[in-house]
C-alpha positions, -999 to 999 in steps of 0.1 A, spaced: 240 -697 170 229 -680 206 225 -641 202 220 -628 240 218 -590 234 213 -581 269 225 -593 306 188 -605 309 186 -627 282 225 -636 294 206 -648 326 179 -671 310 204 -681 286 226 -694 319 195 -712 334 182 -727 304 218 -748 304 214 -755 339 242 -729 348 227 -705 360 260 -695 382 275 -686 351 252 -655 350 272 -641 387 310 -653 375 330 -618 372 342 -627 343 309 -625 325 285 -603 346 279 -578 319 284 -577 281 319 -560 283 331 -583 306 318 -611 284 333 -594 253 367 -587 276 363 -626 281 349 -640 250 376 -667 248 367 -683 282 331 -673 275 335 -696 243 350 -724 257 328 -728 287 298 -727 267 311 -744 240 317 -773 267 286 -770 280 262 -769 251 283 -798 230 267 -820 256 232 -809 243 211 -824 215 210 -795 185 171 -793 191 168 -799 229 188 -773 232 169 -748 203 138 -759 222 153 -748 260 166 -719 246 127 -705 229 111 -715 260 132 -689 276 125 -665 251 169 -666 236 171 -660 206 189 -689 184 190 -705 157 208 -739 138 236 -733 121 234 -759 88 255 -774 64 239 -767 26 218 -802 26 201 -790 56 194 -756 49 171 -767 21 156 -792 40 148 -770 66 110 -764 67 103 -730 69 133 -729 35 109 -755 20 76 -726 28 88 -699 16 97 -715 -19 133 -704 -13 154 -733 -33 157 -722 -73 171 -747 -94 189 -732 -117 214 -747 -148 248 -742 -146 271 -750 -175 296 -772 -152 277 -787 -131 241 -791 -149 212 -780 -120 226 -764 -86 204 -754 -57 206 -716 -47 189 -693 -26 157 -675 -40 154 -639 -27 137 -635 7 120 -601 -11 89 -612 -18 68 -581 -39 33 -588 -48 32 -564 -80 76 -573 -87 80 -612 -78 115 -616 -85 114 -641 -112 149 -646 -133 181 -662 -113 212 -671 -126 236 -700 -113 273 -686 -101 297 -675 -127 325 -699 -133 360 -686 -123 371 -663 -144 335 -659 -164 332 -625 -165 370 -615 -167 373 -601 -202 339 -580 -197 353 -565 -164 383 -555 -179 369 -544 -208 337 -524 -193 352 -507 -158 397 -509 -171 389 -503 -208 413 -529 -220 412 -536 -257 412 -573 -272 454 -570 -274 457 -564 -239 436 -592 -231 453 -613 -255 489 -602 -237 473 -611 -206 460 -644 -218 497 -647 -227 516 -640 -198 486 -659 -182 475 -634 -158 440 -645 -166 
């Protein structure tokens, strides 16, 4: 994931891949032009950057001062290990699956730690309360429902 906010750091971006005449081509000379162009812009620098190692390229892109980042399937993002730092993996049970992995909060409050997670809710988990709580159906209607097999 490349964020180039401004032409400038559209500029460094184009040098850092050794393409630095992609910084002058019309078609992507200034942010509208690039968002006018975003299809082309996407396959010439998806072209370009496919022949790059993930962290040669992460690596030419800080020195330049771009700001990107990995974008991870689930294994890696808890390997990562800045992930691994900040304590951000909670194991948590789950009645299907037994332990799952999930994100901790990022919010980290000296006097409030954030201390109780809960795994996902299973589909259909919370159904009945919903209905009941915000719809105000009774224990028929969720029966009839049940029924019909709406839920």
């Amino acid at each position: 994931m490349v964020v180039c906010g401004n032409d400038e750091q559209y500029r460094r971006f184009c040098e850092a891949l050794n393409h630095p005449e992609l910084a002058t081509d019309e078609r992507f000379i200034s942010n509208p032009q690039r968002v006018l162009n975003r299809r082309a812009l996407a396959r010439t620098f998806d072209a370009i950057t496919s022949q790059w190692k993930q962290q040669d390229l992460l690596e030419a892109l800080q020195r330049v001062n771009v700001p990107a980042g990995p974008i991870y399937d689930l294994q890696q993002v808890f390997e990562d290990p800045q992930v691994k730092h900040r304590h951000m993996a909670v194991e948590v049970p789950h009645p299907l699956a037994g332990t799952v992995k999930i994100c901790a909060s990022p919010i980290r409050l000296s006097e409030t730690p954030v201390e109780s997670y809960t795994a996902p809710p299973t589909q259909g988990q919370h159904t009945a309360q919903i209905l009941k709580d915000l719809l105000a159906f009774n224990d028929a209607d969720l029966e009839r429902l049940s029924r019909m097999k709406v839920i």
